[in-house]
C-alpha positions as CSV (number, residue, x, y, z in Angstrom):
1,X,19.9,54.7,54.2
2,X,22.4,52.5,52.5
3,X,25.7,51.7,54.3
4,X,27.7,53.9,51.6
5,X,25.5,57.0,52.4
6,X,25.6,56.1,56.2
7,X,29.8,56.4,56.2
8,X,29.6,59.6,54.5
9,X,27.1,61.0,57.1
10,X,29.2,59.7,60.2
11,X,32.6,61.1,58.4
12,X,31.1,64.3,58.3
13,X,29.4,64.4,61.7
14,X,33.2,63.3,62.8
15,X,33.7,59.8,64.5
16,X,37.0,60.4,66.0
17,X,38.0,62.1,68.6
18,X,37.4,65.5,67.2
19,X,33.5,64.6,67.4
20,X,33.6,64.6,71.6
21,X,33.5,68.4,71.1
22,X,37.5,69.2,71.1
23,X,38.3,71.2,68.0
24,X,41.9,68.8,67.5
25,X,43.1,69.3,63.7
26,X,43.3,65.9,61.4
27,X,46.5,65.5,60.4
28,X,47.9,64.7,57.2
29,X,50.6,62.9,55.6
30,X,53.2,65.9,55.4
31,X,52.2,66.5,59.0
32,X,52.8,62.8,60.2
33,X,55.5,61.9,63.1
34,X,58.8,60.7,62.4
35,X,59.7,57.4,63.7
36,X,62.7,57.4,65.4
37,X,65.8,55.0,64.2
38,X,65.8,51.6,65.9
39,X,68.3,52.2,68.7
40,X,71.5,49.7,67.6
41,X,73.4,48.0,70.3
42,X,77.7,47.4,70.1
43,X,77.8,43.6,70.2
44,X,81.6,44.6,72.1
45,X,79.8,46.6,74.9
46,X,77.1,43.7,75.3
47,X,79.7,40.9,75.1
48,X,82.4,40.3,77.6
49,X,84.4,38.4,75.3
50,X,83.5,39.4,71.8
51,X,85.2,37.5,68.5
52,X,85.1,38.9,65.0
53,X,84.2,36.2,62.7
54,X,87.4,35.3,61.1
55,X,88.9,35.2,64.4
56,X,86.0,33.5,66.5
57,X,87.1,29.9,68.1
58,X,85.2,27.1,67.3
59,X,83.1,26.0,70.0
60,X,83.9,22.8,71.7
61,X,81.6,21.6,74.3
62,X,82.8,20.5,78.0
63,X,82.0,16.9,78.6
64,X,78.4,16.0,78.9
65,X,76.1,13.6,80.6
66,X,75.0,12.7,77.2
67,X,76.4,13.0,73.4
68,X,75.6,16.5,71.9
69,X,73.5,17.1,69.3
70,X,75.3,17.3,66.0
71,X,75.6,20.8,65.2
72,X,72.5,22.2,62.7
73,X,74.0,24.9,60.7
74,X,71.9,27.3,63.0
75,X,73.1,29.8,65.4
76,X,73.0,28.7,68.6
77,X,72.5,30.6,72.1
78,X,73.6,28.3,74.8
79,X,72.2,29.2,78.2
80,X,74.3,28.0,81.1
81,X,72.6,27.9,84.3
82,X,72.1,25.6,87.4
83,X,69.1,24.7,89.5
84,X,71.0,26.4,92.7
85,X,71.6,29.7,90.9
86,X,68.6,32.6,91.4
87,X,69.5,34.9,88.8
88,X,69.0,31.7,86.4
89,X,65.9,30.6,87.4
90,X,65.0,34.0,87.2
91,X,65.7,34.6,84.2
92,X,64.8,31.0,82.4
93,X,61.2,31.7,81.6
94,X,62.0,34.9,79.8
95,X,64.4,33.7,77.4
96,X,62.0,30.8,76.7
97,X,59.5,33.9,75.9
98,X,62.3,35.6,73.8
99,X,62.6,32.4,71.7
100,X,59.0,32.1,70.8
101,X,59.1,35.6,69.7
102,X,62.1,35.7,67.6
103,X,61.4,33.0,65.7
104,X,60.2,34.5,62.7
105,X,63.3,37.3,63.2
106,X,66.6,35.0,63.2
107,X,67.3,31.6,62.8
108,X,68.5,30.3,65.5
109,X,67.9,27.4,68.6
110,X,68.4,28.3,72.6
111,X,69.9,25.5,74.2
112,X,70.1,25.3,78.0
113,X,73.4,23.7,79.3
114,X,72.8,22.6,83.3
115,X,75.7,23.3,84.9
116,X,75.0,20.9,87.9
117,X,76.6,17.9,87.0
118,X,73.8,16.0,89.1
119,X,71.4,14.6,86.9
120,X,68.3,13.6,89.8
121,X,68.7,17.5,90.5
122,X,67.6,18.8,86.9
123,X,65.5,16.1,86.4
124,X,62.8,17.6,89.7
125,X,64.2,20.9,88.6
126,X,62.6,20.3,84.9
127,X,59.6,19.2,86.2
128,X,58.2,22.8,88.0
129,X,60.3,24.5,84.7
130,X,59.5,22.7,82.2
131,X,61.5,25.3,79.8
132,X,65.0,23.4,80.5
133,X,63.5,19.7,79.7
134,X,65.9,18.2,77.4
135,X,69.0,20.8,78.6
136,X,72.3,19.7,78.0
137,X,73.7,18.4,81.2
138,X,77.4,18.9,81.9
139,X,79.3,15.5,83.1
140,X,80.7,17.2,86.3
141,X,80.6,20.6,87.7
142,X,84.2,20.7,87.9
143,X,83.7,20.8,83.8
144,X,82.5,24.5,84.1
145,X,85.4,26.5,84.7
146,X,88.1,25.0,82.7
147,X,85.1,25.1,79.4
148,X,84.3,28.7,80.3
149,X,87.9,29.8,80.8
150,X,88.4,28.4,76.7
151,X,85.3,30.0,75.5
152,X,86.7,33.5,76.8
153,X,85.1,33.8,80.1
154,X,87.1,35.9,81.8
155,X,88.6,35.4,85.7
156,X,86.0,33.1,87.4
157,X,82.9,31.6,85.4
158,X,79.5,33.4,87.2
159,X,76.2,31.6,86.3
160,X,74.6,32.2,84.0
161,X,76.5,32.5,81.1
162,X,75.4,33.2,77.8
163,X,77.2,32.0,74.9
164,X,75.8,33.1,71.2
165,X,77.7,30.9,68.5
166,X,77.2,31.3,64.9
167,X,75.4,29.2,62.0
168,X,79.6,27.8,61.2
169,X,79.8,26.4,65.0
170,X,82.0,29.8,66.2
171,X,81.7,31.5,69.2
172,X,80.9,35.1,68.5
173,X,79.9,36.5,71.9
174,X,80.0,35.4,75.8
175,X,78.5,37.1,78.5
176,X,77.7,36.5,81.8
177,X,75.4,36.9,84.7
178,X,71.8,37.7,84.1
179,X,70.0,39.5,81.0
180,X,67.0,41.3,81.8
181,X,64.4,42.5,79.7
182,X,66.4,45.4,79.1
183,X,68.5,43.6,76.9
184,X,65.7,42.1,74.8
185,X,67.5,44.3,72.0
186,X,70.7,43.6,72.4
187,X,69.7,39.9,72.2
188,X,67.9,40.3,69.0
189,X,70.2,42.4,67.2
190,X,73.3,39.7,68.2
191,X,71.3,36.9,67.6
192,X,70.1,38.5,63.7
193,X,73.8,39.3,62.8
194,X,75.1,35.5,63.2
């Protein structure tokens, strides 16, 4: 029997799951499921401090351990976090994950910021997470609140805090404390529209 004829035999004696003795209709195209519309998240409800472009500050950096990199053109998501902070360390490893997958979906870099200010302490911290090697470091902890209080962090700075600037160096959204995988969406959506 030739594998043409062979098809037509095993379509007709039913391969799928009709043929384990259920009498379940096939459906067709006019009977087909509608997809449900991609839930979209408020960047204001998601955001603690949320800037409309044309009113966004420009980001400045606190003073760092090291010169910045010059600025890309890219969006950035800059991850603040410390090797003393649980929620942090937590949540490091995920958003390392998130950037692998949403490469292809926005164009953008995550850049960890250590807000330690003790440079032999990130250093042994990079080495069992090797996800912050190469984070920015900041100068001195005492750097933190004063830089988070002028990016729109409001009352006093909680690790971590996220900070999503756009491709023209603004700062569109700040948020802190931990983002769980129940914000995967929210993250994307944000990170898509800068």
């Amino acid at each position: 029997m030739t594998l043409m004829a062979a098809a037509l035999v095993a379509g007709a004696a039913g391969c799928g799951p009709e043929s384990s003795g259920g009498a379940a209709p096939s459906r067709s195209r006019v009977d087909a499921v509608q997809a449900a519309a991609p839930v979209q998240v408020d960047p204001k409800a998601f955001c603690e401090a949320w800037h409309e472009a044309d009113a966004a500050p420009a980001l400045s950096l606190p003073p760092l351990s090291a010169p910045p990199p010059t600025a890309s053109g890219r969006s950035r998501w800059i991850n603040v976090w410390a090797t003393w902070c649980k929620p942090c360390i937590e949540e490091l490893p995920r958003l390392a994950k998130w950037r692998d997958e949403l490469r292809g979906k926005a164009d953008f870099e995550l850049v960890f910021l250590s807000a330690d200010g003790d440079p032999a302490a990130v250093q042994t911290f990079a080495r069992a997470h090797p996800e912050v090697v190469g984070s920015l470091e900041l100068q001195s902890a005492d750097a933190l609140q004063p830089w988070a209080a002028k990016i729109g962090v409001p009352g006093q700075a909680v690790l971590p805090i996220h900070v999503f600037v756009d491709g023209k160096d603004r700062v569109r959204c700040v948020r802190t404390a931990g983002i769980g995988e129940d914000d995967r969406t929210a993250v994307e959506q944000l990170l898509m529209s800068l």
